[in-house]
C-alpha positions as CSV (number, residue, x, y, z in Angstrom):
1,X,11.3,190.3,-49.2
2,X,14.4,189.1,-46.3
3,X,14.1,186.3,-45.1
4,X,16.3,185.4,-41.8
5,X,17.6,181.8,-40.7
6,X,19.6,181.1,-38.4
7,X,23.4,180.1,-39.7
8,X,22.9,176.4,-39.2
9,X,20.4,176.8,-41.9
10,X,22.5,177.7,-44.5
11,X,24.0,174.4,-46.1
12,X,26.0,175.9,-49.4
13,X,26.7,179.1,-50.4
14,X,28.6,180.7,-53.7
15,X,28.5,183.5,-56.0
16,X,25.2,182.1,-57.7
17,X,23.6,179.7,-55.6
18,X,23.0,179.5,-51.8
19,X,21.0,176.5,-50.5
20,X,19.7,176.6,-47.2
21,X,17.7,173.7,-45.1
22,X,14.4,174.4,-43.9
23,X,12.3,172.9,-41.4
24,X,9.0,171.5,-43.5
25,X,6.7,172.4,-40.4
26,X,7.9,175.9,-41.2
27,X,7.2,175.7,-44.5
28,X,3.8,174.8,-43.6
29,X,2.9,177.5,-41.7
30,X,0.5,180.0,-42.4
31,X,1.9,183.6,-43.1
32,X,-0.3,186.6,-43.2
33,X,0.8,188.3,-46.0
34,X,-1.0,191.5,-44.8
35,X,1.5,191.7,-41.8
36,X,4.3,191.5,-44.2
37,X,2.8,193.8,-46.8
38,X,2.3,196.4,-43.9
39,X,6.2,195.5,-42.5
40,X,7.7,196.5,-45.9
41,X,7.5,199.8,-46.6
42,X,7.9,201.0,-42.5
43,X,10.5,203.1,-43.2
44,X,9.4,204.5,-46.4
45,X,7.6,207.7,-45.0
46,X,10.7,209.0,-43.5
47,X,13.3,208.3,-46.7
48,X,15.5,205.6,-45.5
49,X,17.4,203.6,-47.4
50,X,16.8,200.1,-45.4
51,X,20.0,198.4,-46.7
52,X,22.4,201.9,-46.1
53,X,20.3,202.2,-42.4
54,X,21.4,198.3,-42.1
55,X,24.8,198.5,-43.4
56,X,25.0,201.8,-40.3
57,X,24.1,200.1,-38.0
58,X,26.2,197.0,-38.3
59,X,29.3,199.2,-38.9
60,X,28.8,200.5,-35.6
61,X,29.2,196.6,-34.0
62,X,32.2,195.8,-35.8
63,X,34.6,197.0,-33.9
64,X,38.5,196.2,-33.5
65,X,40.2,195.1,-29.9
66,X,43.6,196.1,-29.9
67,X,45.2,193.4,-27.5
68,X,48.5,194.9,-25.7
């Protein structure tokens, strides 16, 4: 499972640990783990490597701005 929070959240981060805060009302929330069990394999039936389709995509972002 990913979880995603936003940068503020993330409070200390090294090659073994990374501690992040969390709101406790998010904590609390309920989560429907059918939605999430459903969300996980979306791209399975067409054989896509979710990390390699991520890593693509962000490539094609990261772009250098040659300044003259």
């Amino acid at each position: 499972m990913i979880i995603t929070l936003p940068n503020k959240a993330l409070k200390y981060l090294d090659s073994k640990i990374i501690q992040v805060e969390i709101d406790e009302n998010l904590l609390n929330k309920k989560i429907d783990i059918r939605a999430l069990q459903k969300a996980k394999g979306l791209l399975r039936k067409y054989n896509i490597d979710g990390l390699e389709y991520q890593k693509t995509i962000r490539k094609e972002w990261d772009r250098n701005i040659e300044i003259r």
